[in-house]
mmCIF file as Biopython writes it, N, C-alpha, C and O atoms, coordinates in Angstrom:
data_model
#
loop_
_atom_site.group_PDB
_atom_site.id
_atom_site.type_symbol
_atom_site.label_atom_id
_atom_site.label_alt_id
_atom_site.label_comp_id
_atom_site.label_asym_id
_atom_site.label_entity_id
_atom_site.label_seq_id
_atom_site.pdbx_PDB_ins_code
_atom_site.Cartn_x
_atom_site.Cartn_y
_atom_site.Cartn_z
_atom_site.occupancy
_atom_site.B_iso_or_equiv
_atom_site.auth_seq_id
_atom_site.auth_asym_id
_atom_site.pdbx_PDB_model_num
ATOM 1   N N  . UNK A ? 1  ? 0.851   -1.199 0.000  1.0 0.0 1  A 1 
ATOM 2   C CA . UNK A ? 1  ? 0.000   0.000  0.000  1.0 0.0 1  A 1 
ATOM 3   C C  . UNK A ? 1  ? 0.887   1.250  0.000  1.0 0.0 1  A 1 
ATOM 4   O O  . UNK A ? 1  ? 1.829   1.184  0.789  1.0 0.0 1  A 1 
ATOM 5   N N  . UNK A ? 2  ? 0.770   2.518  -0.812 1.0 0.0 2  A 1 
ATOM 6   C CA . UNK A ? 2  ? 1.451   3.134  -1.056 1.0 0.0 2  A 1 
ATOM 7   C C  . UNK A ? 2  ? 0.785   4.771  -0.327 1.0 0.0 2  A 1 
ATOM 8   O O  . UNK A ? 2  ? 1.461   5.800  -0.352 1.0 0.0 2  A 1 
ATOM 9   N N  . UNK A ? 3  ? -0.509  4.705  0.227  1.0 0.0 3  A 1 
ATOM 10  C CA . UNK A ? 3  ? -1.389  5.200  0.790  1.0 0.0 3  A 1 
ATOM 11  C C  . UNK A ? 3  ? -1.226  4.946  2.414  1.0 0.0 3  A 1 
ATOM 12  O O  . UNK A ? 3  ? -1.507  3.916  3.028  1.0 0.0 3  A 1 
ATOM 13  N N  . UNK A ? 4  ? -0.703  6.156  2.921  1.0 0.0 4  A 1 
ATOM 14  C CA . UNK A ? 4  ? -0.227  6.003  4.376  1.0 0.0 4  A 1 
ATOM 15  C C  . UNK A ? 4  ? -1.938  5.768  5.005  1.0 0.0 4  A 1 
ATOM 16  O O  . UNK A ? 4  ? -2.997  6.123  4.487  1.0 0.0 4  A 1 
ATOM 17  N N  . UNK A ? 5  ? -1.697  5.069  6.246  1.0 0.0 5  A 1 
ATOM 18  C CA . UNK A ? 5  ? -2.816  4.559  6.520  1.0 0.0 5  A 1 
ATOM 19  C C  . UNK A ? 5  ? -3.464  5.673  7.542  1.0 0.0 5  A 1 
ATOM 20  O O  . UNK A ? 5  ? -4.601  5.445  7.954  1.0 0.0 5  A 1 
ATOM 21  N N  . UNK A ? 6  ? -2.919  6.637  7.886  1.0 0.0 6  A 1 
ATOM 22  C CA . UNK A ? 6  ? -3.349  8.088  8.352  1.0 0.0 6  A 1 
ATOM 23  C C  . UNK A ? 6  ? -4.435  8.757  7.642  1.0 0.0 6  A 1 
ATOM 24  O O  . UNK A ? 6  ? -5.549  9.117  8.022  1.0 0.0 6  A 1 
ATOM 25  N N  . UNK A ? 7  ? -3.770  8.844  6.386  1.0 0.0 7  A 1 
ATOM 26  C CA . UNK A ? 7  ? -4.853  9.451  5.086  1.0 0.0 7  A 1 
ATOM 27  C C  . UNK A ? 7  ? -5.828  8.431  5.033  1.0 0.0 7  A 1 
ATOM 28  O O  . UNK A ? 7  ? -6.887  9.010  5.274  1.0 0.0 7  A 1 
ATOM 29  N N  . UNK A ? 8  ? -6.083  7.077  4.827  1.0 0.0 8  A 1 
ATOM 30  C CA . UNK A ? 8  ? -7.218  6.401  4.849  1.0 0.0 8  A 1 
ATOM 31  C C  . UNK A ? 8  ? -8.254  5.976  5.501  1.0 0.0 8  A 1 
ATOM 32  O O  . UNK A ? 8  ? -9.270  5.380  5.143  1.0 0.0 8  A 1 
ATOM 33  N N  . UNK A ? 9  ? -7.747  6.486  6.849  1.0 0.0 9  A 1 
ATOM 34  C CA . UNK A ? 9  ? -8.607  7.022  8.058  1.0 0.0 9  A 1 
ATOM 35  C C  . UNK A ? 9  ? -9.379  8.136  7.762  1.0 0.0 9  A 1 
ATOM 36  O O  . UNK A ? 9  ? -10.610 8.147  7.777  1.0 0.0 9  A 1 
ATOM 37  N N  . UNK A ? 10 ? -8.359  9.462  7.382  1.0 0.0 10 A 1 
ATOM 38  C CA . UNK A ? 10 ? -8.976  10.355 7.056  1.0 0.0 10 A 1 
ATOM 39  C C  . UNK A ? 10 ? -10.107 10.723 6.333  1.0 0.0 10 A 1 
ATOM 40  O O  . UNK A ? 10 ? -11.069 11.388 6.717  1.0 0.0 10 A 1 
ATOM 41  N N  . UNK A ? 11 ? -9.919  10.287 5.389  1.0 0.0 11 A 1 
ATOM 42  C CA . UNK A ? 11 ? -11.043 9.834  4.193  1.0 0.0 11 A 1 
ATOM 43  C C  . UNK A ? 11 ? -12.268 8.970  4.546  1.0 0.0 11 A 1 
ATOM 44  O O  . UNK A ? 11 ? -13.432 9.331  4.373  1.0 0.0 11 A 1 
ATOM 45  N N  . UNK A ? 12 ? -11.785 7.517  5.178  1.0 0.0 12 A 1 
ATOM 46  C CA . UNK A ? 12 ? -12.951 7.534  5.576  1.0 0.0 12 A 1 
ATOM 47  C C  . UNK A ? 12 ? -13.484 7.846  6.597  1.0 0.0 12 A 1 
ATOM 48  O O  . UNK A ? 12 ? -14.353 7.062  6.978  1.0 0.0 12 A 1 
ATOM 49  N N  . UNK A ? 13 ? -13.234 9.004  7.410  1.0 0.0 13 A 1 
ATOM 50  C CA . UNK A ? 13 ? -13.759 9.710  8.699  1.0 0.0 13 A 1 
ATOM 51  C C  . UNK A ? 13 ? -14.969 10.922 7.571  1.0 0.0 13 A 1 
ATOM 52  O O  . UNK A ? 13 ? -16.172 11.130 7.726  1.0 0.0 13 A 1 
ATOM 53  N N  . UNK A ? 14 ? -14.299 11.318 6.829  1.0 0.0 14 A 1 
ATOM 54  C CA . UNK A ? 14 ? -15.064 12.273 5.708  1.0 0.0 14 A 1 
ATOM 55  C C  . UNK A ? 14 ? -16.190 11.543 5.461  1.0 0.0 14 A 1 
ATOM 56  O O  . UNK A ? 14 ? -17.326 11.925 5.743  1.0 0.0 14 A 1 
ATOM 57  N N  . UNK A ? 15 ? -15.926 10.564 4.974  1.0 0.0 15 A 1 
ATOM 58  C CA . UNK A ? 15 ? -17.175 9.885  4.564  1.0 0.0 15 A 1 
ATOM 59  C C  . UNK A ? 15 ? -18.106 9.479  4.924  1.0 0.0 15 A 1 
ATOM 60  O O  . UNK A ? 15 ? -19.066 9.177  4.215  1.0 0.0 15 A 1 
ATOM 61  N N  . UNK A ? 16 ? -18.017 9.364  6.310  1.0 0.0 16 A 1 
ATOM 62  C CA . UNK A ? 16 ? -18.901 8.860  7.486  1.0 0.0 16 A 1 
ATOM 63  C C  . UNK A ? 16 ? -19.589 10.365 7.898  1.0 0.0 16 A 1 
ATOM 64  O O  . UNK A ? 16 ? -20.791 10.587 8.041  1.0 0.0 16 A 1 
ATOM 65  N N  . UNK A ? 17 ? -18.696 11.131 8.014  1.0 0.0 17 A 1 
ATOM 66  C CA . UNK A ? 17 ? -19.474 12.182 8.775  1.0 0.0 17 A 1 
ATOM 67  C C  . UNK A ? 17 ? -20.348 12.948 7.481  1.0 0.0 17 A 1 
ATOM 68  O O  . UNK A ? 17 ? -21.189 13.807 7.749  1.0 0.0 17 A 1 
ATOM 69  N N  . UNK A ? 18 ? -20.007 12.473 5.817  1.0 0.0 18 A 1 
ATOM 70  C CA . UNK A ? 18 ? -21.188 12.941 4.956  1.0 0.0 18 A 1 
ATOM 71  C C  . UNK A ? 18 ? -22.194 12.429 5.228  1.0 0.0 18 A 1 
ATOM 72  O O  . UNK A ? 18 ? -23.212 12.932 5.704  1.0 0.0 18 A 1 
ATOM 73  N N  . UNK A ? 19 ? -21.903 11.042 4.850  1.0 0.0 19 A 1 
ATOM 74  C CA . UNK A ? 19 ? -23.040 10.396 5.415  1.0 0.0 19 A 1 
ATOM 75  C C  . UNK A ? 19 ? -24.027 10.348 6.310  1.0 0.0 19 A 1 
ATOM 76  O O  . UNK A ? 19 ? -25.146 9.948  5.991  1.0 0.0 19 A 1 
ATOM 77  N N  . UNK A ? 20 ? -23.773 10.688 7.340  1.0 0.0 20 A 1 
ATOM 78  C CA . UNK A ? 20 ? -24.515 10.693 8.732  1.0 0.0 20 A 1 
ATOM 79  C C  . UNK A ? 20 ? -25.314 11.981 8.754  1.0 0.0 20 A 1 
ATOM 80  O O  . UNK A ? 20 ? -26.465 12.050 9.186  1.0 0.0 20 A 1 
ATOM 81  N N  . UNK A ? 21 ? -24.538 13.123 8.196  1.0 0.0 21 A 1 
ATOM 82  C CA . UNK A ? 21 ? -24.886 14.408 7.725  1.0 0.0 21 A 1 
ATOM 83  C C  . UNK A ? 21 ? -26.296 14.340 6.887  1.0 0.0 21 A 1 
ATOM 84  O O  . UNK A ? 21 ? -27.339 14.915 7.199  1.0 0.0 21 A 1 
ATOM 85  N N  . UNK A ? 22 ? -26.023 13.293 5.471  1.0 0.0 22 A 1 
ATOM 86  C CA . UNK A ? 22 ? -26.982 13.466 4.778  1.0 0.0 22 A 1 
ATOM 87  C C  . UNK A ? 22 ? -28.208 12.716 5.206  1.0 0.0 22 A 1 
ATOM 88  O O  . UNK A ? 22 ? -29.308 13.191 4.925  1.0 0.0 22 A 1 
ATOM 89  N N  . UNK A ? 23 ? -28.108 11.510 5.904  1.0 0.0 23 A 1 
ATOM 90  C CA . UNK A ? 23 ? -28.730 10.674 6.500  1.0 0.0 23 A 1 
ATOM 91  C C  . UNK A ? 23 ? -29.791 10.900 7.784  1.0 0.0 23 A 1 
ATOM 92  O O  . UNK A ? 23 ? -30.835 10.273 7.965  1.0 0.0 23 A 1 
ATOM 93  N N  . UNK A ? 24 ? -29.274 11.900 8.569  1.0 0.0 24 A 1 
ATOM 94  C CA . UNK A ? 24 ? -29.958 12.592 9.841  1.0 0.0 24 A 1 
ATOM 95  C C  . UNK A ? 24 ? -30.489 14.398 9.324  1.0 0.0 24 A 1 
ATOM 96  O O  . UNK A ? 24 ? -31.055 15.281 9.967  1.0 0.0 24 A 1 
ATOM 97  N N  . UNK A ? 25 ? -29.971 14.343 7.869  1.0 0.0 25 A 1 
ATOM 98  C CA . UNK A ? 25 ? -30.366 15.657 7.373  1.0 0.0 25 A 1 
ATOM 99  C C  . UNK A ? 25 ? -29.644 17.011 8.057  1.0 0.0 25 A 1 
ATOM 100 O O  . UNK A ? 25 ? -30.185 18.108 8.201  1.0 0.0 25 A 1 
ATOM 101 N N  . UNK A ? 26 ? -28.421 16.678 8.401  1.0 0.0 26 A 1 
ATOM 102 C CA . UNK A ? 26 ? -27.862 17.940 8.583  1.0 0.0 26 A 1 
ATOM 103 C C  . UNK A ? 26 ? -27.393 18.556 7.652  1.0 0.0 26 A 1 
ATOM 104 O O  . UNK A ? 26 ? -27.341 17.916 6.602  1.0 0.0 26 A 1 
ATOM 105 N N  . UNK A ? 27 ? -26.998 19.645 7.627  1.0 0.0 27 A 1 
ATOM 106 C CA . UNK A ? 27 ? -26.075 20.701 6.576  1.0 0.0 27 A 1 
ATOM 107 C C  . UNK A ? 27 ? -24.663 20.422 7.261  1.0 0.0 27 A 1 
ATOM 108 O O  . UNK A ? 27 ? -24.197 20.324 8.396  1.0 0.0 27 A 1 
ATOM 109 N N  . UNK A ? 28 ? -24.219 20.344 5.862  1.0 0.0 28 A 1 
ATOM 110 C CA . UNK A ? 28 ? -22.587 19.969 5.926  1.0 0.0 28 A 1 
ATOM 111 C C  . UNK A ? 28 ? -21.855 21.105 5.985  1.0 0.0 28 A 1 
ATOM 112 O O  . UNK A ? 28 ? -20.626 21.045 6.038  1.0 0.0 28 A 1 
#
């Protein structure tokens, strides 16, 4: 893996908190 595993946390921390955002209807 050439993708430090810091950044792939990161990303998917983003993604979760869109999600949950769009899901419970908050504004991002």
């Amino acid at each position: 893996m050439t993708v430090p595993l810091a950044q792939t946390m990161e990303e998917g921390k983003a993604k979760d908190m869109a999600f949950f955002a769009e899901r419970f209807g908050r504004p991002s």
